[in-house]
N, C-alpha and C positions, 0 to 999 in steps of 0.2 A: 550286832543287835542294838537297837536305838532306845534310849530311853523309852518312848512309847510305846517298843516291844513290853520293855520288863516292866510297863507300869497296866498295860493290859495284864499280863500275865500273874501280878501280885493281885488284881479286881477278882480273875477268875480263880485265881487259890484262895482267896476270899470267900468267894462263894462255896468253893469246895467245901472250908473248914467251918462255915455255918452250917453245911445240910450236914455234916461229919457230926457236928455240935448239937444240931437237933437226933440226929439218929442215935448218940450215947444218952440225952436228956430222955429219951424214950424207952431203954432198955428195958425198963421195968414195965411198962404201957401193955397190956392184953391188947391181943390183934393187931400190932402197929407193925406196920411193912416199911422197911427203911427206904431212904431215895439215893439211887446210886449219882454217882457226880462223872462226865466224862470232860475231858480236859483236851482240847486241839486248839493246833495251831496252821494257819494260814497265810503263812508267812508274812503278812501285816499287823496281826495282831491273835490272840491269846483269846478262848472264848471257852465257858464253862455252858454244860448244858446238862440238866438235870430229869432223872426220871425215875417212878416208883420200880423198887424191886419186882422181882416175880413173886407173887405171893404164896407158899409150900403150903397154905390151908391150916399152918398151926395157930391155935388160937391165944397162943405167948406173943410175946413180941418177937419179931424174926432178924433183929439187929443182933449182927455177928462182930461182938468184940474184938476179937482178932483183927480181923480188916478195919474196923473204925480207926485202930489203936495206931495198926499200923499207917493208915492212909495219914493220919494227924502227923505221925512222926515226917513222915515222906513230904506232906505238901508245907511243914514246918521246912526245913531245908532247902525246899524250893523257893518259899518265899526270904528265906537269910540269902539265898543266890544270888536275888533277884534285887536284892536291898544292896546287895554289897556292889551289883553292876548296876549301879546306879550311881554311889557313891562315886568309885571309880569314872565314870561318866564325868560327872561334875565336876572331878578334878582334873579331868583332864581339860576339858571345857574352860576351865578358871584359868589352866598353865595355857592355852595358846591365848584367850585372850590378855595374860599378862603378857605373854610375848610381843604381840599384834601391838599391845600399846607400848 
């Protein structure tokens, strides 16, 4: 995976944990229909794409803690993945050009 893979991939968990972050801001909002986040990949790059839930007609807000809760934890880890094969990237990048010279 190339650095550009995992730096797509931390933009689109990005986005995930923004629409993640609006949908708990709203738990308490009457009528608010949360917006789910789906996350592929294309083997050049990492793309988030977003759209309103299905609406069940309740007149609460229809953000389901559970899933928020756990999506945050899930794409939290994706993006420390994502952060650490990067690092690793750059060091290794840094050891062949100290070699090279």
């Amino acid at each position: 995976m190339s650095i550009s893979m995992n730096v797509s991939s931390l933009q689109a968990n990005q986005t995930f944990m923004n629409v993640n972050a609006n949908n708990i801001a709203n738990v308490n909002t009457d009528g608010f229909i949360p917006t789910n986040t789906t996350i592929t990949d294309n083997q050049t790059s990492v793309q988030a794409s977003t759209a309103f839930a299905d609406d069940n007609g309740s007149l609460k807000s229809q953000t389901d803690l559970t899933k928020e809760i756990t999506d945050q934890v899930t794409t939290a880890g994706v993006a420390k993945a994502n952060v650490t094969a990067i690092r690793a990237q750059d060091e290794i990048m840094g050891t062949l050009l100290d070699i090279k010279a």
